[in-house]
Residue, then its C-alpha position, 0 to 999 in steps of 0.5 A: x563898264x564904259x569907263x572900264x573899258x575906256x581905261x583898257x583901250x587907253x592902257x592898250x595903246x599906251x602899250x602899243x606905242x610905248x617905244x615911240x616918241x614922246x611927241x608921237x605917244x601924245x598925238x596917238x592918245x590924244x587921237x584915241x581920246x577924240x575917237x572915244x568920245x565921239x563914239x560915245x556922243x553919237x550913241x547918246x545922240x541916237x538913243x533919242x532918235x529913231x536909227x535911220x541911216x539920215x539920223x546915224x550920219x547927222x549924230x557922227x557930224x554932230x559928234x565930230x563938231x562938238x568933240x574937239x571942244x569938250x577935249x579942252x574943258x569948252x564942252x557941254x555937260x548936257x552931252x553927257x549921260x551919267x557919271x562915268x561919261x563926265x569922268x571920261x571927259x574929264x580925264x580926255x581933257x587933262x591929258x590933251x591939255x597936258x599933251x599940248x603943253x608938252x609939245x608947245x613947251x617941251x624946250x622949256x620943260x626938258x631944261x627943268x627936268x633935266x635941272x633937277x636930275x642934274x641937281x639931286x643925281x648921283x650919277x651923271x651922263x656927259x655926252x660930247x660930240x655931233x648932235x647925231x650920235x649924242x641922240x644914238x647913244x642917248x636913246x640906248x642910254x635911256x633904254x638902259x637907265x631909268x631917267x637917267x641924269x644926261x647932258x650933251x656938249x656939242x663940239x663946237x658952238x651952241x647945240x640945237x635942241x636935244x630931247x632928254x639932255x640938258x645942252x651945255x658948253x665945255x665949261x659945264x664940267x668945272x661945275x660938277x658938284x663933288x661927290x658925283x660920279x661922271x661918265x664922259x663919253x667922248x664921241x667920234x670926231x672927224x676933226x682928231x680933237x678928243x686927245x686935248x678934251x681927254x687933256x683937259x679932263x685930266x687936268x680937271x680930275x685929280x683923284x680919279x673917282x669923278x670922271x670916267x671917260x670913254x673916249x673914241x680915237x683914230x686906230x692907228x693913234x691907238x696902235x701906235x701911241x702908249x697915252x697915259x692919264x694920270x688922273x682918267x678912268x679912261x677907256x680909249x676905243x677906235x669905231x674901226x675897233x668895236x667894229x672889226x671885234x663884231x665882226x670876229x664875234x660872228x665868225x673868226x679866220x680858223x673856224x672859217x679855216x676848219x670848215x673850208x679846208x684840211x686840217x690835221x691835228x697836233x698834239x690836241x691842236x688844229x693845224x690848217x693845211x693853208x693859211x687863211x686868204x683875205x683880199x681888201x680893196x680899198x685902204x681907208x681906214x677901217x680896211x687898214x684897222x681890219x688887216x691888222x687885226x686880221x693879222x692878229x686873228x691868224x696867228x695860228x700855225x699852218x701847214x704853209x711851208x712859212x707857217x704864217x696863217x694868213x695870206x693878205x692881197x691889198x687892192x687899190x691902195x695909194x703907194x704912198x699910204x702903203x709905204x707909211x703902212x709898212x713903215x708904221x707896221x714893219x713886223x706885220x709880215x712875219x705872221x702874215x703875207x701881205x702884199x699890195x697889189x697895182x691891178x684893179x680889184x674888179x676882174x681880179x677878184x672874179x677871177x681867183x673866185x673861178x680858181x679853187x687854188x686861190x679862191x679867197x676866205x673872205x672879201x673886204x669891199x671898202x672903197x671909198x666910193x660906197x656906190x661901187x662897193x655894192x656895184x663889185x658886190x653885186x658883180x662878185x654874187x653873179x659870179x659865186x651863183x654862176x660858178x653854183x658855189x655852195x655857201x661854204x665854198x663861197x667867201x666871207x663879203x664884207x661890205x661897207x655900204x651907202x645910202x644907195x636903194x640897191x642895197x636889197x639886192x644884196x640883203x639875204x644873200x648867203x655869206x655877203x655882210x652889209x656894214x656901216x661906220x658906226x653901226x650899233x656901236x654906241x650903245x650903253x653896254x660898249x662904251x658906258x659899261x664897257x663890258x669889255x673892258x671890266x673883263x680885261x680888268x679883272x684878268x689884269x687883276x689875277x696877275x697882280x694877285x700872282x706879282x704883288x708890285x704890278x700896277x694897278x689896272x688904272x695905272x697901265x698906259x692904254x698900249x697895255x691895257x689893250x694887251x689885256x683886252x686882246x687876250x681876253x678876246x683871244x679865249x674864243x679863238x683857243x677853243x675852236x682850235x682845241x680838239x680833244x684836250x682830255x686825251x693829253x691835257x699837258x701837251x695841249x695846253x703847250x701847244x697852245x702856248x707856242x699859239x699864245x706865244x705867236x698871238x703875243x708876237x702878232x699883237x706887238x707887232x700889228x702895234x707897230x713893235x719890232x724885235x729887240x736882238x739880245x745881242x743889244x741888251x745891256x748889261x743892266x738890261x740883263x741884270x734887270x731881267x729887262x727885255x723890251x725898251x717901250x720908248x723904242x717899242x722894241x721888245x726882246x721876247x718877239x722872237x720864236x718860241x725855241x729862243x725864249x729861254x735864252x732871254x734874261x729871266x729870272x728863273x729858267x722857263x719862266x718866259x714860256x711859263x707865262x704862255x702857258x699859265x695864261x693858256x690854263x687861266x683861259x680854260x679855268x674861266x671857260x670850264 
């Protein structure tokens, strides 16, 4: 019964502290071990003896004195009363033992695990980036796959050491064996050099069947270049995008829209009485990333005399980074009313909050002092709970937080988001399974079953490829503005084909695309039924609904067709 019940304690807290470090998992069992046996040596001792609280306390002394030595084979037998408490010793004294060597040797023994995975896997893990995020996305790798065969490549110069990865430099790739299949996952880099690792790569890989890279991006590289590998399972991706997607997935501009304000229906459609109001302050980065894909977001129609389904205020953006946002940009504000403004945001801001007529959907704090993020936060709460607004009534606060300790003041306060730069991102699911991205795979695929000379997928630059991603992402976005689609079923889904038309249109141009007039096609433009020149990313078709049929086509309505067959795809899926 003692070495049973030994077994169950040990497999108890082996349970208990299966996810800590393996360092950590040791030191606790080793702990557990010592405790055990001191235990059973203060009992034996007292057996012997009469219990007095004097002899209870010399056996624990004498227990504790002795136990260390037995832990590490140096114990006398004579402390043992039968089979099963030499049996305990033996099994405690391996395993601290084994515990030592681990943690004494562990740089040593990692490069011989991790040897020997590398030398017999069939699959590989090449993380390359900041010894941070390898260790993020690793411990999610390791989560997911069992043992998995990993190295890590820091950016520059030797690495530190990097438990469950074998450290290696760039030229480590010319050594994979064929045969192997490789993902790649190049993380953020501060320093914009992943465009020439990806280069490299492309070089190396000649059929496509060894490297499958993830590669993170700047967003406006991504936005505003069409990049092409001819050799790369490639899968390009901003942090600012990933972020901005698990943002939408949490609540999206028409259904804060239909919960907030009036809306009427057309033809099965939602149609909002106004459009949706978004303030930004700040304008790094991912507050630039964020407002184009807002604009994407609200392509919907409204009841707006201009009908565009968002209006956008900008705080606290340098004129000279607005300027190269609008003429990056230029088609932005066809779907949307953005417009920068030269006030500070902090008195602003509180005062549209006391006006119903111009009180925001939602608030985006991403100034580049994170200190005063969370100080305007905290200064916009007061605000909304002396104004007594109810939590629909309140804005969407989306705040990009630092390491300041005043962060609790604002966790667990109704609609207000604390967000990080890399927060969850890299994960095995985002950018190893691209879980996204075989979605978007698979609808590329149905249109080449449809038109037997498209690309394949792998062939498509990754301005293309995103199409595919945005109109998958945009399903969610046509059902919350779908009402009652049984009653006329037909006029419905037309509808929302002038919506997907319009999403189209938003898509191009928060890409940097501008209308290409049919008055400048060519002759053999019309031939060809040629309508966008991608080198000058002017497209023909980013035009209103009603002009489509006067584009070249190949039969008439062919161009509406297309909207309205991805609008049928998109409920089939669903249904």
């Amino acid at each position: 019964m003692l070495l049973l019940g030994y077994l169950l304690g040990f497999a108890a807290v082996t349970l208990l502290i299966k996810k800590r470090s393996e360092g950590t998992r040791g030191l606790v069992l080793v702990g557990y071990n010592y405790l055990f046996i001191v235990a059973m040596f203060t009992v034996n001792q007292l057996l012997d003896q009469p219990l007095t609280w004097q002899g209870v306390a010399e056996s624990i002394l004498k227990s504790i004195y002795s136990s260390p030595p037995a832990l590490t084979f140096r114990g006398r037998m004579g402390d043992t009363k039968d089979l099963q408490q030499v049996t305990i010793l033996c099994i405690s004294s391996v395993y601290t033992l084994r515990t030592a060597f681990v943690l004494f040797f562990r740089k040593a023994l990692n490069l011989i695990r991790m040897a020997w995975r590398i030398r017999f896997a069939k699959e590989l893990y090449v993380l390359w980036g900041d010894a941070a995020d390898a260790k993020t996305l690793l411990k999610d790798l390791e989560a997911h796959v069992k043992r998995p065969a990993a190295v890590w490549i820091p950016f520059a110069g030797k690495g530190e050491f990097l438990l469950g990865a074998a450290t290696e430099e760039d030229r480590f790739f010319r050594r994979i064996r064929r045969g192997i299949r490789c993902h790649v996952v190049l993380l953020p880099d501060p320093q914009g050099g992943n465009l020439d690792r990806l280069n490299t790569l492309d070089r190396l890989d000649k059929d496509r069947e060894h490297f499958r890279v993830t590669a993170f991006l700047e967003d406006d590289v991504l936005r505003l270049n069409a990049l092409s590998f001819a050799h790369l399972d490639a899968y390009l991706v901003s942090s600012q995008e990933l972020l901005c997607q698990r943002l939408w997935q949490e609540e999206r501009p028409v259904g804060q829209l239909s919960t907030r304000t009036e809306c009427a229906v057309r033809r099965g459609v939602l149609l909002p009485a106004r459009p949706y109001r978004l303030r930004v302050a700040g304008f790094d980065a991912f507050a630039r990333a964020y407002l184009l894909s807002s604009v994407e977001q609200a392509a919907f129609e409204t009841a707006d005399p201009e009908g565009r389904g968002m209006e956008a205020q900008v705080y606290e953006a340098p004129a000279a980074e607005w300027e190269r946002f609008r003429l990056d940009y230029p088609a932005a504000d066809l779907f949307a009313a953005l417009e920068r403004r030269e006030d500070r945001a902090d008195g602003t801001l509180c005062a549209e909050l006391e006006d119903t007529a111009r009180r925001p959907d939602c608030i985006l704090l991403s100034l580049p002092d994170r200190g005063r993020n969370l100080d305007l936060a905290r200064r916009l709460v007061r605000q909304m709970n002396r104004l007594g607004l109810s939590e629909t009534e309140r804005p969407k606060l989306l705040v990009f937080s630092g390491s300041d300790g005043s962060v609790c003041l604002l966790e667990g306060q109704p609609q207000v988001r604390l967000i990080s730069e890399m927060e969850g991102l890299l994960s095995y699911d985002a950018v190893i399974l691209r879980t996204d991205d075989r979605g978007a795979e698979a609808l590329h695929e149905n249109y080449r079953a449809q038109n037997p000379g498209a690309k394949s997928w792998y062939e498509l630059d990754t301005f293309t490829q995103s199409s595919n991603r945005a109109a998958l992402r945009d399903e969610e976005n046509k059902r919350l503005l779908t009402r009652d689609p049984e009653t006329d079923r037909e006029a419905t889904y037309w509808a929302l084909a002038q919506y997907e038309h319009r999403r189209w249109e938003a898509f191009y141009a928060a890409h940097g695309w501008v209308r290409l007039p049919r008055e400048e096609l060519t002759r053999a433009e019309w031939d060809a039924c040629t309508t966008k020149r991608a080198e000058e990313k002017r497209h023909a078709c980013l035009c209103p609904w009603d002009e489509l049929d006067a584009l070249p086509q190949r039969e008439p309505g062919l161009l509406k067709r297309y909207d309205y067959e991805n609008v049928c795809a998109a409920f089939s899926r669903t249904e």
